[in-house]
Backbone as numpy.savetxt, mean C-alpha at the origin, in Angstrom:
# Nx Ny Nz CAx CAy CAz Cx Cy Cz
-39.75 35.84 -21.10 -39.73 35.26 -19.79 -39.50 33.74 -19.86
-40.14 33.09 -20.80 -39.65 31.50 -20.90 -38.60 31.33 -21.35
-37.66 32.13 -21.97 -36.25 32.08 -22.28 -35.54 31.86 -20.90
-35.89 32.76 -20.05 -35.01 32.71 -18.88 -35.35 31.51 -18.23
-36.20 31.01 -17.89 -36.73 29.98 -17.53 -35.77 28.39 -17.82
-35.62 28.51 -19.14 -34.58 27.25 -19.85 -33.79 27.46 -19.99
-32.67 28.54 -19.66 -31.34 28.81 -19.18 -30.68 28.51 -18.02
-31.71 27.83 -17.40 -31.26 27.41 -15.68 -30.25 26.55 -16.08
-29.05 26.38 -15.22 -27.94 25.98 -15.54 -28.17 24.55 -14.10
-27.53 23.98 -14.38 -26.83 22.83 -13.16 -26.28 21.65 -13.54
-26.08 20.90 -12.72 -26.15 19.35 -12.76 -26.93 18.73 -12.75
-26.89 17.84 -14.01 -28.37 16.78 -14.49 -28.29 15.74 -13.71
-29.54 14.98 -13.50 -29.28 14.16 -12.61 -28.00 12.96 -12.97
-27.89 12.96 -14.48 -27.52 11.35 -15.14 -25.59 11.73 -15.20
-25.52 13.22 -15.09 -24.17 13.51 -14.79 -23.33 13.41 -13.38
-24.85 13.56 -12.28 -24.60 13.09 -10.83 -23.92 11.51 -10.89
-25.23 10.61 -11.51 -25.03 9.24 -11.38 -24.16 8.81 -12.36
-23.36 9.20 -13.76 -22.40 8.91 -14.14 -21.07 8.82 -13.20
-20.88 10.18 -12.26 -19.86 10.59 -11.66 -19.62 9.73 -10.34
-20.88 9.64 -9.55 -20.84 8.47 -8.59 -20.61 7.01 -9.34
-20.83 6.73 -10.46 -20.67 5.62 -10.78 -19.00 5.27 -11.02
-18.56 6.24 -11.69 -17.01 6.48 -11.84 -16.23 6.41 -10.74
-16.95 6.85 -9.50 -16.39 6.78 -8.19 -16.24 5.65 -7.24
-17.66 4.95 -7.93 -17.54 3.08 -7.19 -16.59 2.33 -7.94
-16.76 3.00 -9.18 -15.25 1.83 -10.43 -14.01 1.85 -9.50
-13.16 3.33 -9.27 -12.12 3.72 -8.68 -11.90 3.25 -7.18
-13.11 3.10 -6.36 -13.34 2.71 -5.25 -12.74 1.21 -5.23
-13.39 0.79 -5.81 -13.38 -0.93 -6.08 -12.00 -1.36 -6.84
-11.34 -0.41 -7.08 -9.97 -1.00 -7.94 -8.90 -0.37 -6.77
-9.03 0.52 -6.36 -8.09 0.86 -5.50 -8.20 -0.13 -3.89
-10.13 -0.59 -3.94 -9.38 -1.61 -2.92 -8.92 -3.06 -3.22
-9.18 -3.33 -4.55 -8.54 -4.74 -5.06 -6.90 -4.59 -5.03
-6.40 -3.58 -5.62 -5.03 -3.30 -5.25 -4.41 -3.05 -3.78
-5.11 -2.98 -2.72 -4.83 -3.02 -1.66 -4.82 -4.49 -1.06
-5.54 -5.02 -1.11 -6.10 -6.04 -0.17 -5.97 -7.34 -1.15
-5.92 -7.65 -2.67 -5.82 -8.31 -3.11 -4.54 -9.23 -3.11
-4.53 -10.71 -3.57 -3.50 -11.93 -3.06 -1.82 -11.20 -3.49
-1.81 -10.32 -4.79 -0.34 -9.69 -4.72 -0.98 -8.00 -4.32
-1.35 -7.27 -3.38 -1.95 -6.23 -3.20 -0.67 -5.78 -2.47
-1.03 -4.42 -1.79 -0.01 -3.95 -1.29 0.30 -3.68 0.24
-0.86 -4.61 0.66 -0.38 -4.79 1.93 0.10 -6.08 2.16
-0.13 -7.29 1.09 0.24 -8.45 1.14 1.98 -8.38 0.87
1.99 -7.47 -0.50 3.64 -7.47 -0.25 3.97 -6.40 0.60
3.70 -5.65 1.55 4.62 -4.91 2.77 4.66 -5.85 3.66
3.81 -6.92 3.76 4.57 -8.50 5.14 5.14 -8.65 4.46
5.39 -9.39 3.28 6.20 -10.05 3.05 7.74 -9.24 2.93
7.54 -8.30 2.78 8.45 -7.55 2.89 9.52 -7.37 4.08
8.36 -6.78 5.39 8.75 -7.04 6.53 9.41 -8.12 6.73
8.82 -9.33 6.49 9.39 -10.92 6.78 10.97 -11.00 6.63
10.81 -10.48 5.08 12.23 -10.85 4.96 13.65 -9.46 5.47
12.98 -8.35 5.36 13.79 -7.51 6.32 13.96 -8.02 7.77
13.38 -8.52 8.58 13.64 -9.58 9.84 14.73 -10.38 9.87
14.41 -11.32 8.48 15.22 -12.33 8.38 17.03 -12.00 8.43
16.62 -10.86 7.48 18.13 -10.16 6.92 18.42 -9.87 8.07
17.80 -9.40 8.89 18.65 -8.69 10.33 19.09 -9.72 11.38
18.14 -10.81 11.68 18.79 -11.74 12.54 19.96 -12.42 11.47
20.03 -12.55 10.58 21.25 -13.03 10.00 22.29 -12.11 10.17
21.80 -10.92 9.92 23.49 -9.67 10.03 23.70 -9.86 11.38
22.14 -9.76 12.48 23.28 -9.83 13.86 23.75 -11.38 14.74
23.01 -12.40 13.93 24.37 -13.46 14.10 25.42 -13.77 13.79
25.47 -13.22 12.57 26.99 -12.82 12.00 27.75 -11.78 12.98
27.39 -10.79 13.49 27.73 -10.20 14.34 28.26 -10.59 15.68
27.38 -10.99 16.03 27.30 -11.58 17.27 28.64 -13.09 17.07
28.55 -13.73 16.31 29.51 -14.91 15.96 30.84 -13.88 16.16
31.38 -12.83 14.62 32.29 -12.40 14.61 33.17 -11.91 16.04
32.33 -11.30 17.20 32.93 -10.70 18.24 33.01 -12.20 19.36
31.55 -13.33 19.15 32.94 -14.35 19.91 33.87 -14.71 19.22
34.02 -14.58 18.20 35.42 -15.19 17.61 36.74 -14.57 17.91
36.29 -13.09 18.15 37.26 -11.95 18.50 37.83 -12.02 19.87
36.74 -12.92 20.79 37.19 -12.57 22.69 38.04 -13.93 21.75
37.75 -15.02 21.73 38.20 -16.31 21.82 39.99 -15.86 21.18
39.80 -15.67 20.10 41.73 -15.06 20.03 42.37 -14.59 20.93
41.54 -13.04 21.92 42.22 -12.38 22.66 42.45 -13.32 23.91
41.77 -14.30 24.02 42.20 -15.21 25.49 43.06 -16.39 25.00
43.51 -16.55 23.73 44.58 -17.41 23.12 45.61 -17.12 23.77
């Protein structure tokens, strides 16, 4: 009968608190990579920024090219 007794199977407590501990490491690095000065929301503005930029430049170029286009046709 005390055999069965010390066969009880589970999770020890120190394998609980290893595993939560592993979980604050991962916690804490995945939000330094987020939120940190090169993180990844810092470069998706900057990102944005310059996709903006690129576009008001393509459509002033745009926009230039077709007055340039009336201005011939009324030559």
């Amino acid at each position: 009968m005390k055999e069965k007794l010390k066969k009880k199977e589970g999770i020890t407590l120190i394998a609980l608190v290893l595993t939560i501990i592993v979980l604050l490491i991962l916690a804490g690095v995945s939000i330094a990579t987020l939120t940190g000065e090169n993180g990844i929301l810092t470069r998706a503005a900057e990102a944005e920024e310059k996709t903006e930029q690129a576009n008001c430049v393509t459509l002033n170029c745009v926009c230039h090219a077709k007055q340039e286009k009336q201005e011939n046709l009324c030559l």
